[in-house]
C-alpha positions, 0 to 999 in steps of 0.5 A: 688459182684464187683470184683474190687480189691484195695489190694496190696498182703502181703507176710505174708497172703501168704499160701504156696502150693506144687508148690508156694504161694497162696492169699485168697480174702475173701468177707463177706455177714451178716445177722444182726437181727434187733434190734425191738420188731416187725417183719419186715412187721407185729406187732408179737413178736421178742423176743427170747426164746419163745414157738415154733410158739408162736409169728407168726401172720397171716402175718408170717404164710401166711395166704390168704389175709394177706398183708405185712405192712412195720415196720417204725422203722425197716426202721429207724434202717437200715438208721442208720446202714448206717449212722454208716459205713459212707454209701450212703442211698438211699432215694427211695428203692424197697422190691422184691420177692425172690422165693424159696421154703423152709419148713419154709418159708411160703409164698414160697418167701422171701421179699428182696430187689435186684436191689434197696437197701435201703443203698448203698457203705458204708466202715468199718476200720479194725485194727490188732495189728502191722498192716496197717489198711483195709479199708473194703468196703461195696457194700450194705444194703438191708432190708429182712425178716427172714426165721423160724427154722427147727428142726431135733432132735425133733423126728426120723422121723419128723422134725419140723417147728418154725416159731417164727424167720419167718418175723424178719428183717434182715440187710444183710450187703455185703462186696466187696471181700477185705479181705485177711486172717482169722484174718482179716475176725474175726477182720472185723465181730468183728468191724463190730458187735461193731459198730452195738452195739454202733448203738443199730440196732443188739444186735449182739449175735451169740449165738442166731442166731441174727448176722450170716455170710456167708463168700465167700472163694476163692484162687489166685496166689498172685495178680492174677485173682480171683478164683472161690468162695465157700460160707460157709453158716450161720457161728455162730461164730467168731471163727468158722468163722476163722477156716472155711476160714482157711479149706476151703482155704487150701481144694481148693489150694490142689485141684488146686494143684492135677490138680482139679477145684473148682465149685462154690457152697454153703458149711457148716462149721462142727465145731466138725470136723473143716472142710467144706462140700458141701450143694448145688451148688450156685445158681445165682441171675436169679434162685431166679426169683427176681420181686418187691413185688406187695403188697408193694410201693417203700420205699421212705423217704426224707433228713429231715428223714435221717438227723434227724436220723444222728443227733441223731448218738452215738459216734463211735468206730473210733472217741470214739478211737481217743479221748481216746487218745488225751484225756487221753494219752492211746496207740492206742492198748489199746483204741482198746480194750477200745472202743470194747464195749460202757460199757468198754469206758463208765466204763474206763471215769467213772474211768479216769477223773481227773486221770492219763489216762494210770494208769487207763487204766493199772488197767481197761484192766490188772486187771478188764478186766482179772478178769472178763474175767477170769470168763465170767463176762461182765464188765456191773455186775463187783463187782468192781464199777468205784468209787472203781477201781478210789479210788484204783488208788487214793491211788496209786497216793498219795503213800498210798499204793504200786502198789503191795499192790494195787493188793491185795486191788484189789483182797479183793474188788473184793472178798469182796466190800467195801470201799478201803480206809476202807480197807487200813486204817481197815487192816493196808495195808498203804505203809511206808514211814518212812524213818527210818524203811526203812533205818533199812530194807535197812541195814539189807538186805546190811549186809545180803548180802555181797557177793551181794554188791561186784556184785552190784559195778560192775553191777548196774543193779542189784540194782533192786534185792536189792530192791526186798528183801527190798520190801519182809522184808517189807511185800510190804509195804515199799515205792520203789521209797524211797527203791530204792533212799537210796540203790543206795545212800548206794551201791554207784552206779548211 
């Protein structure tokens, strides 16, 4: 990994130590599954969940004789992820033996590539709310096949050996170290795992193993030589992610602090006890004796693969962003959110167009999205389609129901289904707009309150008060534009 660094440092990543601050410099390397109904060099199976060894040919079982065939469209797949983080593909690349001995890796070696990747540097644009963005950049991509799956809660004595993961392909996606605190390592992998979806080349869960970060942890003085890393081995989790980095930084600033050293070494994130521990010392690149895989040829393609492939590229998260703004008005902060999942954008366009953009971002991200957040409900299942969300702001729109009584016809169509404008019309929701009947409820409150109107004179703002009162009287259903208009008008204030 190049340690050259493009970080000017931030007084409020700063971890204060015993005797002054310190500076993360964090560097991540993702296993990202490729998203593929074979394996990387043979026809077997990738799905997830079958019976243990269920879905291993004689190629993942290495068997003697077995020769690797390389999966075409796994090679599709990692040109595209290169395309998607705008990163140099490399139309001749090398696959290597990677030698290391492993219970559940059969063959005793790892397919890999090394000195020659099939992607080259590549960047990824990280956003925190109030922040500068980062400009992450990627060193490489390189194509590898999966190791299987160790059991240990099996049996006292034994452990067990699945080889179904063994032979899937792996993406392994390597940052430069440009990274500087924990919420931006858990905004990288977060944009990261977005733009693999948008790309369809990782379905990016972490909970099935199909999206894995090993994060490189090392402390300097800020804007000093880097230190020495720890690698934090096959964290699960973005939040785990985030608790690792911050435990680890923390372990090796005191040790520097009580006059120790840090050895380079491979580490594991406990997350019932939120701490770091030691695995192995971190070996180099000239332990795994890399050479190029004699069964295979170099990989090569030409321009007209690769450009057919870019042609055929979805609408990104970066670009889907800015136009949600040019085109419907939205802040960026909001977009951020809307563009974090292809359905979100996709339901929130479905809902917008011919409307008011920043109404319906307001009811798609306040109301829908926290509902179902509420309850774990992906926006794909909502019960409340983009035609009933859009016919709820249309009714706002047309002053037919009152931005409080629209929050209760959320919430029965929600519970309910059915048609909102039914509804409002079946349940005698409509806002009233005659004058008459809000003049009768305006007075009503004023005589009610004489003391308040004295107050009122002398502090106009609180007219809104009033306002909420009438609202009350009313059930809600009084207009509060017209409420508002006639007490000021009655009230003598501006």
């Amino acid at each position: 990994m190049s340690l050259t660094d493009i970080r000017t440092p931030n007084p409020k990543n700063f971890i204060a130590g015993s005797d002054g601050d310190w500076e993360i410099v964090i560097g991540m390397e993702v296993h990202a599954q490729v998203s593929s109904k074979a394996k990387l060099f043979s026809g077997a199976s990738t799905a997830f969940g079958g019976d243990p060894n269920s879905h291993v040919s004689l190629v993942d079982a290495a068997m003697p004789g077995m020769l690797p065939v390389i999966n075409g469209y796994c090679v599709e797949q990692a040109v595209r992820t290169g395309l998607g983080l705008k990163a140099e593909i490399n139309r001749r690349s090398v696959f290597d033996r990677k030698n290391y001995f492993y219970p559940d890796l059969p063959q005793g070696y790892q397919i890999s590539q090394f000195k020659h990747p099939i992607v080259g540097e590549g960047e990824v644009l990280v956003e925190l709310k109030d922040e500068e963005p980062v400009t992450v950049r990627i060193e490489r991509i390189h194509l590898e096949q999966d190791a299987g799956k160790l059991l240990h809660d099996q049996h006292p004595s034994k452990s067990y050996v699945d080889l179904n993961r063994s032979g899937v392909a792996l993406m392994e996606i390597v940052s430069r170290p440009d990274l500087r605190s924990a919420d931006e390592a858990k905004a990288y992998l977060t944009k990261l795992r977005t733009i693999l979806r948008y790309l369809g080349t990782c379905d990016g869960n972490m909970e099935e193993g199909s999206l894995r970060a090993d994060v490189n942890v090392s402390v300097r003085r800020p804007g000093g030589e880097f230190g020495t890393r720890c690698e934090i081995k096959n964290v699960n989790s973005i939040r785990f992610v985030g608790q690792a980095i911050e435990h680890e930084a923390r372990r090796q600033i005191d040790l520097i602090e009580d006059g120790g050293t840090v050895d380079q070494e491979t580490r594991l994130f406990d997350p019932k006890n939120g701490e770091t521990r030691s695995m192995r010392s971190k070996e180099e690149a000239h332990d795994y004796r890399y050479f190029p895989d004699p069964d295979l040829l170099p990989l090569t393609f030409d321009q007209a693969f690769v450009d057919a492939i870019a042609a055929d590229l979805p609408e990104l998260p970066d670009e889907k962003k800015a136009r949600l703004i040019g085109e419907y008005g939205v802040t960026p902060y909001d977009a951020s959110i809307l563009v974090s999942e292809r359905e979100i954008a996709a339901y929130f366009e479905d809902v917008a167009k011919g409307r008011d953009g920043k109404t319906t971002c307001n009811w798609v991200i306040n109301e829908l999205l926290g509902q179902l957040n509420k309850v774990g409900t992906p926006i794909g299942e909502s019960p409340v389609s983009p035609q009933q969300l859009g016919a709820i702001v249309d009714l706002i729109g047309e002053q037919v129901i009152s931005g409080k009584i629209a929050k209760e016809l959320f919430e029965i169509v929600l519970a309910e289904g059915g048609d909102p404008r039914e509804i409002v019309e079946t349940r005698g929701m409509k806002q009233v707009t005659d004058t008459g009947a809000i003049e009768k409820a305006v007075d009503e409150v004023i005589a009610a309150n004489p003391d308040k109107v004295e107050q009122v004179r002398e502090k106009p703002s609180m007219v809104g008060w009033f306002v909420g009162q009438v609202m009350k009287a009313s059930g809600g259903k009084a207009n509060p534009q017209a409420v508002n208009e006639m007490l000021k008008a009655k009230l003598g204030v501006e």
